[in-house]
KEMAR-221378 format. One record per residue (C-alpha): x, y negated, z negated; residue in three letters. Coordinates in nm, 2 decimals. Each point is the difference from the previous one (the first is absolute). Layout:
residues N
- X	Y	Z	ala
...
END
This chain:
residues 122
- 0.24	-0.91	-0.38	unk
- 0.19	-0.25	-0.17	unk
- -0.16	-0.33	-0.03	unk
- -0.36	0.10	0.09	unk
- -0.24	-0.15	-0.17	unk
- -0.10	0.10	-0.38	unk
- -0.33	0.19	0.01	unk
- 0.04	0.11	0.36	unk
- -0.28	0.24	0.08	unk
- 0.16	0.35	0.04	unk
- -0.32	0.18	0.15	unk
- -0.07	0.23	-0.34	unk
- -0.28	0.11	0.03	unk
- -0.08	-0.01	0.36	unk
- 0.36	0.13	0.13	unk
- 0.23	0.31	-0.13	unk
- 0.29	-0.15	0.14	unk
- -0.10	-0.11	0.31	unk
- -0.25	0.27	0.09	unk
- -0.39	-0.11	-0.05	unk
- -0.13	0.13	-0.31	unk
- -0.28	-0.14	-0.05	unk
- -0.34	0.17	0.12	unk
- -0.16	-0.31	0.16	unk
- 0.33	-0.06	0.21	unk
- 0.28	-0.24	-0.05	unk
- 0.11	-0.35	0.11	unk
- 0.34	-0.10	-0.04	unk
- -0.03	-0.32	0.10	unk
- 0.13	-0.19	-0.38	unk
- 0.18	0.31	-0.10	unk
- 0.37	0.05	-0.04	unk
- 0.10	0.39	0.14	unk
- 0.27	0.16	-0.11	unk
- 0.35	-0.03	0.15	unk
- 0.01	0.42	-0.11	unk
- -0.21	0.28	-0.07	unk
- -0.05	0.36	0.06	unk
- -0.26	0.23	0.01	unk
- -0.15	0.27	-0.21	unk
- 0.21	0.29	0.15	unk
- 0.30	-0.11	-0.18	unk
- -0.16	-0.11	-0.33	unk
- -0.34	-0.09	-0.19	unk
- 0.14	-0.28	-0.15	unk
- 0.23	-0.27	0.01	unk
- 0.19	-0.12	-0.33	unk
- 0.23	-0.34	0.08	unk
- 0.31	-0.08	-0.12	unk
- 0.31	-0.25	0.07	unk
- 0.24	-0.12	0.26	unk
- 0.35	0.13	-0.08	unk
- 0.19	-0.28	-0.10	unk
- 0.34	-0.06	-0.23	unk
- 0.27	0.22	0.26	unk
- -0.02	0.31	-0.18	unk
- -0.08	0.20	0.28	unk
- 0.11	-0.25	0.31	unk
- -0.15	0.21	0.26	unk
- -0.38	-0.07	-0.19	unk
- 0.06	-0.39	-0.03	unk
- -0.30	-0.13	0.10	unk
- -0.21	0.33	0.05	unk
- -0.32	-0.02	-0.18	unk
- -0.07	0.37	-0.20	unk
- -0.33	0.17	-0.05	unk
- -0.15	0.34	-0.02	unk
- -0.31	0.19	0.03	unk
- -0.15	0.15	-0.37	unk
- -0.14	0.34	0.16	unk
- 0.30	0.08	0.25	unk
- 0.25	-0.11	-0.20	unk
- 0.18	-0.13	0.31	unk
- 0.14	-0.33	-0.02	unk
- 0.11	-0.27	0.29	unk
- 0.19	-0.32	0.07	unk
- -0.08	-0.26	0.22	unk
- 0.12	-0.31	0.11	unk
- 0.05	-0.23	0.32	unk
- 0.26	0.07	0.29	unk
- 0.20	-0.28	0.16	unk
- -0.31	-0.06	0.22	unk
- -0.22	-0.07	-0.29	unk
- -0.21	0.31	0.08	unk
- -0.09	0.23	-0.32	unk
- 0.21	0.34	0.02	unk
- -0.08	0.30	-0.29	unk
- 0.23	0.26	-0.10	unk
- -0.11	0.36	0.07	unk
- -0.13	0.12	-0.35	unk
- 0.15	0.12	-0.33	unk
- -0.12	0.28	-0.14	unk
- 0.08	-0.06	-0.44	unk
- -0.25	0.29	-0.08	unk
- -0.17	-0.29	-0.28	unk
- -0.32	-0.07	0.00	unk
- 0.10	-0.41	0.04	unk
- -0.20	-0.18	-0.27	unk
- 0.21	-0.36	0.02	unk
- 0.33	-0.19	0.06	unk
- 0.21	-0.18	-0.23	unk
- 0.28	-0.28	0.15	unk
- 0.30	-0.01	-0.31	unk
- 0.20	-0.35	-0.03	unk
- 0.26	0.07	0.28	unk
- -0.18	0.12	0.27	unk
- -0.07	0.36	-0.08	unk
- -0.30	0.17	0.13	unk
- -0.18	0.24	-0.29	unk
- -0.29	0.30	0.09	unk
- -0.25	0.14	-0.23	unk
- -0.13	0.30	0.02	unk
- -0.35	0.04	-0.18	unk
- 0.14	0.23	-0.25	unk
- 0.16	-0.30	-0.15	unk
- 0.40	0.12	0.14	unk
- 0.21	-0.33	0.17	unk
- 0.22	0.02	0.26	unk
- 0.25	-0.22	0.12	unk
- -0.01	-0.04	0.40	unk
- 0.39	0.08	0.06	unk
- 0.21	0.05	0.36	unk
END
């Protein structure tokens, strides 16, 4: 979250997102969790990216973008007027998604590990 402290202890490598990973069990107590995650039927592996900003597409103001590498499916997330964490239903872009890329007005980039760029569009 915004304003949490710098070095905040994310749970690596005791947690995959808040499930225990770690063979000897897990504490949480001193760990931030994550506000969103999903599990390994959608996915293998999470690649970040951005929150839409710049009113290119005003219906993804806000919405924070990222996408699974294996699946290829990508997601946006972002709070509701409650303050509770809603995610779209997923994407599927067929990539393999290697990274993200924010340009200097807002737009929203994904790279596919072949090296291709495409520019997140309504």
């Amino acid at each position: 979250p915004a304003g949490e402290q710098a070095g905040a202890n994310l749970g690596w490598n005791l947690f995959e997102g808040s499930t225990c990973y770690a063979d000897a069990g897990c504490d949480p107590e001193g760990t931030v969790l994550p506000a969103v995650e999903y599990n390994h039927e959608f996915g293998c592996s999470v690649t970040g990216g951005y929150v839409m900003h710049g009113g290119l597409i005003p219906a993804l103001e806000g919405v924070y973008l990222f996408g699974d590498y294996c699946s290829g499916l990508l997601w946006g997330t972002a709070r509701d007027a409650d303050g509770a964490w809603q995610t779209s239903d997923p994407v599927e872009t067929g990539l393999n998604i290697s990274s993200f890329g924010q340009g200097p007005v807002g737009e929203i980039y994904v790279v596919d590990l072949n090296g291709a760029v495409y520019q997140v569009v309504a």
